[in-house]
C-alpha positions in Angstrom: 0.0 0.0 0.0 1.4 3.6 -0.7 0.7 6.3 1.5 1.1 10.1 0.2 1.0 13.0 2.6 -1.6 15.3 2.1 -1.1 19.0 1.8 -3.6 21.9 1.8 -1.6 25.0 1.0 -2.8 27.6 2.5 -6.2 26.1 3.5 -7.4 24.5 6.4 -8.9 21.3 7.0 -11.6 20.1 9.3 -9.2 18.4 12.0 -12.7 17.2 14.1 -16.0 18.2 15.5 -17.8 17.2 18.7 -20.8 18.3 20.7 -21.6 22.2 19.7 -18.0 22.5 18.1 -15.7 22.3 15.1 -11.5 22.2 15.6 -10.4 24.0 11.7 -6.5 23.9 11.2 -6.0 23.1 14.8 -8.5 26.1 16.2 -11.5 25.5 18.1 -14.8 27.2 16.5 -18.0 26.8 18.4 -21.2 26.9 17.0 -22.1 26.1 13.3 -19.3 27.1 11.2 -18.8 28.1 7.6 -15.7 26.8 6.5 -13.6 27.4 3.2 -9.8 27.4 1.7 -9.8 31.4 3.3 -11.1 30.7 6.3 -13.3 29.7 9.0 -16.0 31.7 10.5 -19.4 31.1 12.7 -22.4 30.9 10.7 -26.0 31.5 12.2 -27.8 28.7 9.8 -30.0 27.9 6.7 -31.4 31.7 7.0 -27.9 32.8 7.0 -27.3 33.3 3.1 -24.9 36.7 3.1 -21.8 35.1 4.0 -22.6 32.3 1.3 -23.0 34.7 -1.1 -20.3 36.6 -1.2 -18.1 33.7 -1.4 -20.3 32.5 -4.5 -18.1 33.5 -7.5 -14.7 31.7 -5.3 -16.7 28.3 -5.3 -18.2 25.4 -7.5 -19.4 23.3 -4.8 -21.0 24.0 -1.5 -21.3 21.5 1.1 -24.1 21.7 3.4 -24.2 19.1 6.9 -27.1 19.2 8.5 -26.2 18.1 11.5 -25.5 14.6 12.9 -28.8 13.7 10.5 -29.1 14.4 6.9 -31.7 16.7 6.6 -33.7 18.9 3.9 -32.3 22.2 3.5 -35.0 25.1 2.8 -35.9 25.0 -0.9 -35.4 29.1 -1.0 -31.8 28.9 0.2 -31.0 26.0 -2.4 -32.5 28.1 -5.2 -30.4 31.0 -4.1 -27.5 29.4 -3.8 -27.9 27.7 -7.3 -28.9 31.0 -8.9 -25.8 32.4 -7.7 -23.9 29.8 -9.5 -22.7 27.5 -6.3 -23.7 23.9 -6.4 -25.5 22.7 -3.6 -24.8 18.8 -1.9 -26.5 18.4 1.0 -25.3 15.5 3.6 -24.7 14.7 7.7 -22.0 17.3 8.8 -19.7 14.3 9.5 -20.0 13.0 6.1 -19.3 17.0 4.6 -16.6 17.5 6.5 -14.6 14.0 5.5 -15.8 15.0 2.0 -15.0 18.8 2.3 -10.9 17.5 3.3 -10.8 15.2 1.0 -11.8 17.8 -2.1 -9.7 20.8 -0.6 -6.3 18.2 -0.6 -7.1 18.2 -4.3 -7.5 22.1 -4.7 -11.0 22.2 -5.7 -13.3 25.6 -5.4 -15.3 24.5 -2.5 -16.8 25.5 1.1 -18.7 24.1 3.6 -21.6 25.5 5.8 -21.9 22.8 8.6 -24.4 22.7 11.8 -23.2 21.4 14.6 -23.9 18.1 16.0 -25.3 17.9 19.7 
């Protein structure tokens, strides 16, 4: 089996969550978190679009974990988000942020806007 070490440049990956938390590039951030390859930030939810849209034109693909369930997202923030040109997969917020480090290692336009698990 070969091993390669992965590197994110600049970006920082998801290193874990927990109960009401996210750790990003070794930093704890508590709450529901956006997270892309410039930063992490708190995010206040599905009614919480601004922040997503002004990182629309930086990103192809936009996770969104709803939690420690996969959820349905509101219909109007989908259709926002597409409109603005950001694709939209929805999944658990363990699943998006496994899938979130895997696509950053590979330099891919993405983000994730995760809720956290309780």
């Amino acid at each position: 089996m070969r091993l390669n070490e992965v590197t994110y440049t600049d970006a920082q990956p998801i290193d874990g969550y927990g109960p009401g938390f996210f750790r990003v590039g070794g930093a704890i951030v508590n709450g529901h978190v956006i997270v892309a390859p410039t930063g992490a930030g708190i995010w206040q939810g599905f009614d919480d679009l601004a922040p997503l849209l002004e990182m629309a034109d930086q990103l192809d693909v936009l996770f969104v974990g709803t939690g420690a369930e996969i959820a349905h997202i509101p219909a109007e923030m989908r259709q926002t988000l597409e409109d603005a040109g950001v694709g939209v997969e929805v999944m658990n917020s363990p699943s998006a942020c496994r899938t979130y480090n895997v696509l950053l290692s590979e330099g891919r336009r993405i983000a994730a806007a995760l809720i956290a698990v309780s």
